[in-house]
C-alpha positions in Angstrom: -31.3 -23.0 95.7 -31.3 -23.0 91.8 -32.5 -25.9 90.4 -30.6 -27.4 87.3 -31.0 -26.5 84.5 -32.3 -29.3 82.4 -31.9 -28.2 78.7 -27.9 -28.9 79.7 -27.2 -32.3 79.1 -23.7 -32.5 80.5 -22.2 -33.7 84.0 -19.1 -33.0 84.6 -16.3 -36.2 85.7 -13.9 -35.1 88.2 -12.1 -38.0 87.5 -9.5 -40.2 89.4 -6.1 -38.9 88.4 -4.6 -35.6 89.1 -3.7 -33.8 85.4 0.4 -34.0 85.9 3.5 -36.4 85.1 2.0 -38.5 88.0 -1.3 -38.8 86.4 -0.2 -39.3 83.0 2.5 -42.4 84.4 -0.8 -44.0 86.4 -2.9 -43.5 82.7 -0.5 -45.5 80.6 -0.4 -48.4 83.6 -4.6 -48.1 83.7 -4.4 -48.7 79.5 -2.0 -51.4 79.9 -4.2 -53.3 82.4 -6.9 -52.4 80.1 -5.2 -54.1 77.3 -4.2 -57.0 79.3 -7.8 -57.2 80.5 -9.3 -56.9 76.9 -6.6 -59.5 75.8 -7.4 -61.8 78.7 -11.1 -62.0 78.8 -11.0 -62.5 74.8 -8.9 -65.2 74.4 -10.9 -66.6 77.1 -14.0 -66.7 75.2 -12.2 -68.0 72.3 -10.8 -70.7 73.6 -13.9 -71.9 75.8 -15.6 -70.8 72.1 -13.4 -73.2 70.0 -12.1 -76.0 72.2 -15.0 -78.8 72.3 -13.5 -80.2 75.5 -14.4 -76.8 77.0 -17.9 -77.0 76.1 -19.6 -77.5 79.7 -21.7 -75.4 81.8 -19.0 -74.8 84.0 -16.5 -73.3 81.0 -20.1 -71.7 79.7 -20.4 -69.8 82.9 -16.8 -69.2 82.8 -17.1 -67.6 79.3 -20.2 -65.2 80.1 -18.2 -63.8 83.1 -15.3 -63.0 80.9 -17.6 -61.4 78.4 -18.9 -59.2 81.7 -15.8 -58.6 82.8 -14.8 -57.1 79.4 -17.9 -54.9 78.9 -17.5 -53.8 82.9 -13.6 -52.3 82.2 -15.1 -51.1 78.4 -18.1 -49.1 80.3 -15.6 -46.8 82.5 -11.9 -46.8 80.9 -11.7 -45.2 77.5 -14.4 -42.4 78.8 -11.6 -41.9 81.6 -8.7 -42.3 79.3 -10.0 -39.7 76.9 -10.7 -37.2 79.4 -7.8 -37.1 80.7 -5.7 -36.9 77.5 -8.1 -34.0 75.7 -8.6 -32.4 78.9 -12.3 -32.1 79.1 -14.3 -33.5 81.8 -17.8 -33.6 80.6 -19.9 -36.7 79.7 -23.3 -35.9 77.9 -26.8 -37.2 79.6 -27.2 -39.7 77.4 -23.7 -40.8 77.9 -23.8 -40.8 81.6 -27.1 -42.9 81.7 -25.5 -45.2 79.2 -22.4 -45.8 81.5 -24.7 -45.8 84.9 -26.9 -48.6 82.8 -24.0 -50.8 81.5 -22.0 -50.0 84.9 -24.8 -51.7 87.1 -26.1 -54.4 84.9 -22.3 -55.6 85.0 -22.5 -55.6 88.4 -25.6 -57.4 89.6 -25.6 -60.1 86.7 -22.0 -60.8 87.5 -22.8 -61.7 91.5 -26.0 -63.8 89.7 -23.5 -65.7 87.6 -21.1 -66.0 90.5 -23.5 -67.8 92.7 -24.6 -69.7 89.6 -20.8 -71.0 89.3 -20.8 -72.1 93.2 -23.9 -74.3 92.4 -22.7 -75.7 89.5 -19.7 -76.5 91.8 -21.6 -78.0 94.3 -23.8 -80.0 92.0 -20.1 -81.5 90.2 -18.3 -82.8 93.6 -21.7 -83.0 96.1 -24.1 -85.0 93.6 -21.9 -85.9 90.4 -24.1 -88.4 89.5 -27.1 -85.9 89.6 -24.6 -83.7 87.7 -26.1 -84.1 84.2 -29.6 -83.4 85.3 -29.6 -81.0 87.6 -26.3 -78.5 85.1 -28.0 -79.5 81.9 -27.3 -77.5 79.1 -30.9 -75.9 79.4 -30.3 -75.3 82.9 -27.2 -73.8 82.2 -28.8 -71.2 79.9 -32.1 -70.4 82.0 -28.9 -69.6 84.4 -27.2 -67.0 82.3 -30.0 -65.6 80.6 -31.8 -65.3 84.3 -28.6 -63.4 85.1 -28.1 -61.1 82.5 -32.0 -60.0 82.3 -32.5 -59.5 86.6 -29.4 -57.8 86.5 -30.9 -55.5 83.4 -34.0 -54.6 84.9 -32.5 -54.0 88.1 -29.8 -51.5 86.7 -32.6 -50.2 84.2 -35.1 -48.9 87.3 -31.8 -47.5 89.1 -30.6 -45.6 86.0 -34.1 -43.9 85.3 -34.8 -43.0 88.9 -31.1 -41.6 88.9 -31.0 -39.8 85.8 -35.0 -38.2 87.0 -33.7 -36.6 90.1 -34.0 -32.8 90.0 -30.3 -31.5 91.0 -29.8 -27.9 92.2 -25.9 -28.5 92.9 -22.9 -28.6 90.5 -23.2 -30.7 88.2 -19.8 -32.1 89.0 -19.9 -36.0 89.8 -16.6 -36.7 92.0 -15.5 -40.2 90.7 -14.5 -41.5 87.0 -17.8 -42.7 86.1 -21.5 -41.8 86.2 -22.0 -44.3 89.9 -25.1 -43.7 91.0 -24.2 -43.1 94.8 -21.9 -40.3 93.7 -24.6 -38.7 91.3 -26.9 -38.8 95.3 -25.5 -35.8 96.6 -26.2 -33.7 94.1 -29.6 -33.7 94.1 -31.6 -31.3 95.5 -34.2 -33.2 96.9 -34.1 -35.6 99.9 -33.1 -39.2 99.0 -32.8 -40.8 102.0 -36.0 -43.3 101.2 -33.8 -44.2 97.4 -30.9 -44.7 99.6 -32.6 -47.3 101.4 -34.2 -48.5 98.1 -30.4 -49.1 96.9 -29.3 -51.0 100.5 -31.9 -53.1 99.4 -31.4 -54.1 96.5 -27.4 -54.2 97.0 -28.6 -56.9 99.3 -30.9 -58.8 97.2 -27.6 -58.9 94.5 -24.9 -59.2 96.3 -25.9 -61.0 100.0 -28.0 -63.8 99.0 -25.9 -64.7 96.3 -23.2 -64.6 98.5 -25.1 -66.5 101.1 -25.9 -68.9 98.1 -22.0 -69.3 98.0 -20.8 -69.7 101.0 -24.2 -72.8 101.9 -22.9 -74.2 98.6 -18.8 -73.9 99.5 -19.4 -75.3 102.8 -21.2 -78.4 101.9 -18.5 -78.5 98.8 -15.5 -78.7 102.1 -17.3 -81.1 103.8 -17.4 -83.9 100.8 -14.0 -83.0 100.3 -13.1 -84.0 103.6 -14.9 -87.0 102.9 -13.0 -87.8 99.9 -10.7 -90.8 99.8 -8.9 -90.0 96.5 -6.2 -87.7 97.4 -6.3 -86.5 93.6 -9.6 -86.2 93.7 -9.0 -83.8 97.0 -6.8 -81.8 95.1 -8.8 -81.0 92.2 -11.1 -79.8 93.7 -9.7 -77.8 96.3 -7.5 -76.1 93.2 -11.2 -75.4 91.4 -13.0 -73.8 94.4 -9.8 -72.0 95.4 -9.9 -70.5 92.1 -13.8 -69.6 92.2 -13.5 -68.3 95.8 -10.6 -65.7 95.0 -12.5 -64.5 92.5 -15.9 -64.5 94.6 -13.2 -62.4 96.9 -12.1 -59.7 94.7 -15.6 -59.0 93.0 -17.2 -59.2 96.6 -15.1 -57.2 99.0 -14.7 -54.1 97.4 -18.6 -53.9 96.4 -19.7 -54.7 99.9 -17.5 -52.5 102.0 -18.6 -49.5 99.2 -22.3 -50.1 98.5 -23.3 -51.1 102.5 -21.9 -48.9 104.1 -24.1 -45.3 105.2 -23.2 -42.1 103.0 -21.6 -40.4 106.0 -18.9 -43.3 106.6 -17.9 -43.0 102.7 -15.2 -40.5 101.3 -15.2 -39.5 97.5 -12.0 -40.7 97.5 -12.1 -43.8 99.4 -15.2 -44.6 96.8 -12.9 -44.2 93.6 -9.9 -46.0 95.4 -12.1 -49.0 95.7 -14.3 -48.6 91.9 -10.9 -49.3 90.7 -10.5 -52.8 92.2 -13.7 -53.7 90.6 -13.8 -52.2 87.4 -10.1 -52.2 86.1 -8.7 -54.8 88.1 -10.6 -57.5 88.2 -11.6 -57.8 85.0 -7.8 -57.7 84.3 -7.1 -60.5 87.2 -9.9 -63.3 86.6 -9.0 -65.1 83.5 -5.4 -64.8 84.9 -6.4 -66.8 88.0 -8.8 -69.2 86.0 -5.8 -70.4 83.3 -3.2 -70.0 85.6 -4.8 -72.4 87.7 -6.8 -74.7 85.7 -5.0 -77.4 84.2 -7.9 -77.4 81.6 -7.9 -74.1 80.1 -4.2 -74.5 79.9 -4.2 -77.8 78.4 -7.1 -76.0 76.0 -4.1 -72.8 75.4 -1.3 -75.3 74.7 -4.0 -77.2 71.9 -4.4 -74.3 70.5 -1.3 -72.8 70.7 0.0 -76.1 68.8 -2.6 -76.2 65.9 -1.0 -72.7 65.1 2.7 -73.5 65.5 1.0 -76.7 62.8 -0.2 -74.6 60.4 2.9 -72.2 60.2 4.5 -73.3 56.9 
């Protein structure tokens, strides 16, 4: 087998949708999600940004996920978006290791941050007293800066080892971003021993934070049991249920893709699921957190007022 050449410096995107009427109608509804996603997760960070009632660790964590989100959908759309409208389907080295980089460091510091947001839970209705202490704002930050730099050097090593694998095949990756999985069978080497390198660290950042959430959500049910306020009951069931949908949507789909063996996967099935959690998601979480959080609304409606104020 030929290997690659490697003075080229361009893969090739198959992409996700088919280059007709069909495609073109399924484009426009990806860039309106897009938009609503970029509008979404900005506003969000405005408002937790400019609203001083906002400005706890729980609305901090809230913030940084938003910011995730909107580099996550910013790392995969307008590369698919342009190819499809000027018809070319190549993405440079560089440009696939950049997207590969961004892609994964999105993905293990948002299940960091995720866990991170259960605790924070769990330390507001299990030990409120504690609350202060144990969520101060340091805490908070060692939190979010823990997650953004594990998930960096954990995407870093996976990028480099991905973009130094000799490949003998087309260079033709069959999904709508440079995924490390779908880059795999390519190469012409055998990867079975970086497969199981990826199984484990899938694990490490995405099952024992979810293990994290589900010990902290459990205990966080059982006080709520316990509660004798019936508004107190309510509050917090409508702030977990919020969390845990969104702990549902990121998890689900990265789970089911990431753990399962190459031979159970399909191309297809693979960019079917990449689009829950890179276009949806992002679109769908700072819906679910103001829709359902009498806070951020009340935050929307302050703001909303101080510019209806200052119109003459």
């Amino acid at each position: 087998m030929e290997k690659w050449n490697q003075s080229s410096s361009d893969f090739t995107l198959l992409g996700l949708l088919p280059q007709n009427q069909t495609g073109l109608l399924l484009l426009l509804l990806t860039i309106f999600v897009f938009s609503l996603a970029l509008c979404g997760n900005s506003a969000m960070i405005h408002l937790i940004r400019v609203d001083l009632r906002l400005h706890t660790p729980m609305y901090f964590l809230l913030s940084q996920l938003s910011l995730m989100d909107l580099m996550d959908i910013c790392t995969t759309v307008p590369k698919m978006a342009f190819n499809f409208l000027s018809g070319q389907k190549n993405i440079s080295f560089l440009g696939c290791g950049m997207q590969s980089f961004f892609f994964l460091t999105m993905a293990g510091s948002e299940g960091l941050l995720l866990a991170s947001m259960a605790y924070d839970r769990f330390v507001a209705i299990c030990h409120p007293l504690h609350y202060p202490i144990r969520m101060s704002k340091i805490m908070c930050l060692k939190m979010i800066i823990g997650s953004w730099i594990l998930g960096s050097i954990n995407s870093l090593a996976h990028t480099v080892y991905a973009l130094h694998i000799p490949y003998c095949r087309s260079r033709s990756i069959n999904h709508f971003f440079c995924d490390v999985p779908a880059m795999l069978p390519l190469a012409c080497m055998d990867t079975w021993v970086y497969e199981y390198m990826v199984f484990v660290s899938t694990s490490l950042f995405l099952l024992l934070p979810f293990l994290g959430i589900t010990a902290s959500y459990g205990r966080i049910i059982f006080a709520v049991f316990h509660m004798r306020s019936k508004e107190g009951k309510k509050k917090a069931f409508t702030t977990c249920s919020t969390h845990l949908t969104v702990v549902t949507f990121y998890y689900a789909p990265f789970v089911y893709t990431y753990l399962r063996p190459r031979s159970l996967r399909s191309p297809t099935e693979d960019k079917i699921l990449a689009v829950f959690y890179t276009i949806l998601t992002p679109m769908l979480n700072p819906i679910i957190y103001s829709l359902r959080n009498k806070e951020v609304l009340g935050a929307m409606s302050r703001i909303l007022g101080t510019f209806s104020f200052m119109k003459p």
